[in-house]
N, C-alpha and C positions, 0 to 999 in steps of 0.2 A: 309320726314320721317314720316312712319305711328305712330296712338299715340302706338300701342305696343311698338315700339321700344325706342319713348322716354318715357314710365314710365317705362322702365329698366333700363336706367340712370338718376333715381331718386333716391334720399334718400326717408324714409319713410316721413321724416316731411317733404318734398317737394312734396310730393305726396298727403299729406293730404291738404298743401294751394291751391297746383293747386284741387284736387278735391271742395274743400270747393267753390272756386270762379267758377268751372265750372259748378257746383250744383245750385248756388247765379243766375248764368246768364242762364242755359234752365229754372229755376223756376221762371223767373220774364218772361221770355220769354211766357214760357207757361200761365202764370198769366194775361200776354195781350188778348192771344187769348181768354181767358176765361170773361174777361170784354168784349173786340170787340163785341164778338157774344154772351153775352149773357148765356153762356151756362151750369152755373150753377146755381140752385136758392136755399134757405131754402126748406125743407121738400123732396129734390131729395134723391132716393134710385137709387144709380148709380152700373150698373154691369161692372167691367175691364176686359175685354176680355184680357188676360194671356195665351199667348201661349207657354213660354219659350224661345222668342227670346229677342233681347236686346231690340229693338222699347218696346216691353210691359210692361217690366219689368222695363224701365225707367218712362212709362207712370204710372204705378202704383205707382211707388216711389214716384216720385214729387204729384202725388193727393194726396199721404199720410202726405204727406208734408203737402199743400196748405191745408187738410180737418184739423188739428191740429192749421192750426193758422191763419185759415179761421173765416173771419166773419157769414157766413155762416152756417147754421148746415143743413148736410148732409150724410148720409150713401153710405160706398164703400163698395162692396163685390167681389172677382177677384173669374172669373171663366174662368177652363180651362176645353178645349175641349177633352177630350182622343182621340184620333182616332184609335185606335189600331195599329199604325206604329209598326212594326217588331223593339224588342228594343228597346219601348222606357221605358225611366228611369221614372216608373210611382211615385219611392219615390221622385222626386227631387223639384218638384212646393210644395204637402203638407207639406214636410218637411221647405221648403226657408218660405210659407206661416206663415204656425206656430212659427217658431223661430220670425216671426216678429209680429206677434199678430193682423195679417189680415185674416179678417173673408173671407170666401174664396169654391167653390163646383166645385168639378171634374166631369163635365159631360160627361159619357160614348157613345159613339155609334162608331160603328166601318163601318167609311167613309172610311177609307183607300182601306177597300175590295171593294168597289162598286165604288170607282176610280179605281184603278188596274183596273177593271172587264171591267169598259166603256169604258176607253181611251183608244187607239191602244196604241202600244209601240211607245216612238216615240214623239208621240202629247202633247200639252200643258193639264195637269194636274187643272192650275190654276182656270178655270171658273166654273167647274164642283165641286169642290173640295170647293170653295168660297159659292157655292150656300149652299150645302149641310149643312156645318159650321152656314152659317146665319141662316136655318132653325131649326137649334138644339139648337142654341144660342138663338133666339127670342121666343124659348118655354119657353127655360129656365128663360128668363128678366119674363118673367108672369107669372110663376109657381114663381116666387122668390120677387114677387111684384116690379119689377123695373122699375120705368117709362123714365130709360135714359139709355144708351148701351155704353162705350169709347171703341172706336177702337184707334192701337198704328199707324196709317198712319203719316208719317214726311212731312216737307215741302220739300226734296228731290222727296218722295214719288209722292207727289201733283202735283209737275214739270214734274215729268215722264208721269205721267197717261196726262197729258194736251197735250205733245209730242205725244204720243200715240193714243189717239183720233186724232188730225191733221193728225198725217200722215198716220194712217191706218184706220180711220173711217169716216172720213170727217168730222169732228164738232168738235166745239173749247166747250170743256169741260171736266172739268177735278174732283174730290175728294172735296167736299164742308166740311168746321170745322163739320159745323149741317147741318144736313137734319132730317126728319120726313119719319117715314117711310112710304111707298105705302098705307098702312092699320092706319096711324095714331096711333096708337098702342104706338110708341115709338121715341123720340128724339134720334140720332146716333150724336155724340162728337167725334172730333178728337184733343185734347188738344194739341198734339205735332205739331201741323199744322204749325208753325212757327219754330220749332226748326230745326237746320241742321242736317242730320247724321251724319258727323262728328265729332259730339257733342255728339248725342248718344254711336256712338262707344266710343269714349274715358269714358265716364263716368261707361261703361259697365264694360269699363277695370279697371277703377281704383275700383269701387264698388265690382269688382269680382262676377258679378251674375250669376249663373251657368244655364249656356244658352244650351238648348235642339234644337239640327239641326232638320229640317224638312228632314224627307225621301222623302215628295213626290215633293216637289216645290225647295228642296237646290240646288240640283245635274243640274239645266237645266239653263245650261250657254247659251244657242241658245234661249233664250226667246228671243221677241223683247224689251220688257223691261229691260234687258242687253243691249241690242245694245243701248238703247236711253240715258241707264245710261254711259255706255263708250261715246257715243256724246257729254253727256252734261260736263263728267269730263274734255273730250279735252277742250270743247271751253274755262271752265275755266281754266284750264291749259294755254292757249295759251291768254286769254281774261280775266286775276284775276274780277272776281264782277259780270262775266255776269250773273251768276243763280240769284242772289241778285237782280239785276235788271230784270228777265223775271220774278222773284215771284212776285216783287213790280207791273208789270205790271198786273197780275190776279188780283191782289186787286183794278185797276182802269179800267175798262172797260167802255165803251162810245158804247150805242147801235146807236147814232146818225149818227156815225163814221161806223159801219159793215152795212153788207148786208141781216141781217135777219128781214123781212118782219112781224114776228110775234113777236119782242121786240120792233118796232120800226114802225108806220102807214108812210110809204114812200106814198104810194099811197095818200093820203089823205093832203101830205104836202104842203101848198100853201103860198106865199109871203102874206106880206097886201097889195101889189097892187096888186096883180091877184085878192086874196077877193074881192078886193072892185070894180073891174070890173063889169060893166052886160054882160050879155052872149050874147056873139059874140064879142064881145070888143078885147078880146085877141088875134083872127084873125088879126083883123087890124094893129096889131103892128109886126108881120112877115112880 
């Protein structure tokens, strides 16, 4: 049963303890990931990328949280991307913003058109669309003094993208909490790195946040990123815990164990009895 269907068969005070404990548990969730890695400090002026979906919109929630009764003193400021998508509800992020009393700048540029313009009909939208975003966004972290960026990516998310390099890129790599970017410029956070989406969705639903669809990226069921999200809902369907245990396995990695030559001097690995050999010694024991 999906959670829309059961917060319909809720009373309202049953909807506010399941909400209160579902809030309790991605904020302590998300609380980890932010000690683990480190990724907030004093004196951080942090931008929230707010796009009007539920991932963002939960991500800003809970930092609003954590920055209130953080020991920490840090500034958020959510910024959302206009893109000029055909209809979109440009009153609905400054109006949610302000009723909440988050400081917050709508930034304009119209990607929409110069997607449409590039992509065949047809083709993935995603990469081209992504670029474009991070280069309007990363103007804006420095026109607006921020020295840190949170993206809303989940640990869903994380699992996907890891799938995805495996099996269509060859390389086991997948969406890091932090990186730094290319230019050093700026610290990228993904606070929700451990939260499920399942979590998000429900919370979305009980908060009622008025979630804005994407025209360019919603409508494209034939991603492969679909396909690896239906793979991975079978296996747990058929296999309750496995995503839980292939997340738990990103977090342990052993380069000793793979076969990349550049995390790891194979060539160069010798016993202390071959060391301690002189040369030619080793012939003689074949």
């Amino acid at each position: 049963m999906g959670g829309t269907e059961i917060n319909e068969t809720l009373t309202e005070e049953e909807k506010a303890k399941r909400l209160e404990k579902l809030n309790r548990k991605i904020k302590k969730t998300v609380w980890n990931a932010i000690n683990n890695y480190n990724m907030i400090e004093d004196g951080d002026k942090i931008m929230v990328c707010l796009s009007g979906g539920k991932d963002s919109y939960t991500m800003l929630d809970i930092l609003t949280q954590i920055q209130k009764a953080s020991v920490f003193n840090f500034e958020l400021i959510a910024v959302n991307l206009d893109q000029k998508q055909p209809g979109f509800p440009e009153h609905v992020l400054p109006n949610y913003l302000s009723e909440n009393n988050i400081p917050f700048e709508i930034v304009e540029r119209d990607t929409y058109s110069i997607v449409k313009e590039k992509v065949p009909e047809g083709k993935t939208t995603c990469s081209l669309c992504s670029r474009l975003r991070r280069g309007t966004l990363y103007t804006a972290a420095e026109r607006l003094g921020c020295n840190k960026i949170c993206l809303g990516h989940h640990r869903d998310d994380i699992l996907e993208t890891f799938f995805l390099n495996l099996f269509f890129a060859g390389k086991i790599e997948t969406m890091p909490a932090k990186y730094i970017t290319n230019d050093n410029r700026f610290v990228v956070l993904r606070p929700l790195a451990f939260v499920k989406e399942s979590q998000i969705q429900e919370l979305s639903e009980l908060r009622e946040y008025p979630i804005i669809p994407c025209n360019l990226c919603g409508a494209q069921e034939n991603l492969q990123r679909q396909v690896v999200k239906k793979m991975l809902a079978t296996w747990d369907e058929k296999y309750p815990g496995r995503s839980e245990i292939m997340f738990t396995a990103l977090k342990n990695i052993s380069p000793t164990h793979m076969l990349d030559e550049d995390l790891y001097d194979f060539k160069n690995l010798k016993s202390k009895l071959m060391g301690d050999m002189k040369v030619g010694e080793e012939f003689d024991m074949m």
